[in-house]
C-alpha positions as CSV (number, residue, x, y, z in Angstrom):
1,X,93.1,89.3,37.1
2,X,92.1,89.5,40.6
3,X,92.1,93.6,42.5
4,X,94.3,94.6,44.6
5,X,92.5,95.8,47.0
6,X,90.5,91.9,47.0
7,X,94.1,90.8,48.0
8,X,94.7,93.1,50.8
9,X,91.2,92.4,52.3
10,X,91.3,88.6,52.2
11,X,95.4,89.2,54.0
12,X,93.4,91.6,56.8
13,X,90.8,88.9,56.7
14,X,93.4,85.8,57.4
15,X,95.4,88.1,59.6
16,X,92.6,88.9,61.9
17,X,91.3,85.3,61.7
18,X,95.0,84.1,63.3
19,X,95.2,86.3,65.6
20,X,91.7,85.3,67.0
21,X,93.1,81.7,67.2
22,X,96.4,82.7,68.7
23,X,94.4,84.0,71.8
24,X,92.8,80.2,72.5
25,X,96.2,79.7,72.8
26,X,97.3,77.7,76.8
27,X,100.2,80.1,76.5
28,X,101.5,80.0,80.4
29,X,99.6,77.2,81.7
30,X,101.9,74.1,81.5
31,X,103.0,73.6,84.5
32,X,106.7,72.5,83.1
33,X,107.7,74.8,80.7
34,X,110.6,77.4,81.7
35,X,108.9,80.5,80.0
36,X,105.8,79.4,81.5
37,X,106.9,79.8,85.4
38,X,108.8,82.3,84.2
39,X,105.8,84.2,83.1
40,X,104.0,82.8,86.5
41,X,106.5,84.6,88.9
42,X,106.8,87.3,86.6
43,X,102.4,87.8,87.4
44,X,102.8,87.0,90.9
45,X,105.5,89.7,91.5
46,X,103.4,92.2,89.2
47,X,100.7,91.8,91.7
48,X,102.6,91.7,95.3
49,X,104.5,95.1,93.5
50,X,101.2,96.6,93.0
51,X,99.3,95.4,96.6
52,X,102.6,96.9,97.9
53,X,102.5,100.2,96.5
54,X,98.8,100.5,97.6
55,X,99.4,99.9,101.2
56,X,102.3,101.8,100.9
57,X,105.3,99.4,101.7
58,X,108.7,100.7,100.7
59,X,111.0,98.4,98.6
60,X,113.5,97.3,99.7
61,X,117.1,98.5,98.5
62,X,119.2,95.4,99.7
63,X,116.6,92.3,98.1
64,X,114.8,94.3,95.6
65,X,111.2,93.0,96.9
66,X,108.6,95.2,98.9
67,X,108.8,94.5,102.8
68,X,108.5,96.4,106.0
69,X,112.5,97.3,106.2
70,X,111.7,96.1,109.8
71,X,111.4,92.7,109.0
72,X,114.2,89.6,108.0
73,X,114.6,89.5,104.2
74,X,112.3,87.2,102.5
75,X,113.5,83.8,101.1
């Protein structure tokens, strides 16, 4: 009869083995996928949000994106 604790340590094994291969993973290259721009735009307004913040540039309450409330609205 095989230990129970054998079992559990080849599952953490296999589990840990998986989740090393999940990360060699293309997730959100493809350039035609949904979820893939999806997650595109969803980096590139994580990172104009944050360059905004830094140099201090309100957001705007009518758009929702960071501009100088000066300026047109973006498109």
């Amino acid at each position: 009869m095989i230990e129970p604790t054998a079992v559990v340590s080849a599952l953490a094994i296999t589990l840990f083995g998986v989740a090393a291969m999940l990360r060699l993973l293309p997730v959100g290259t493809c350039p035609e996928c949904s979820h893939c721009r999806l997650e595109r735009l969803r980096r590139e307004a994580d990172k104009e949000a944050r360059s905004a913040q830094l140099y201090g540039i309100p957001r705007c309450r009518a758009c929702g994106r960071y501009h100088d409330p000066s300026e047109d609205h973006p498109v």
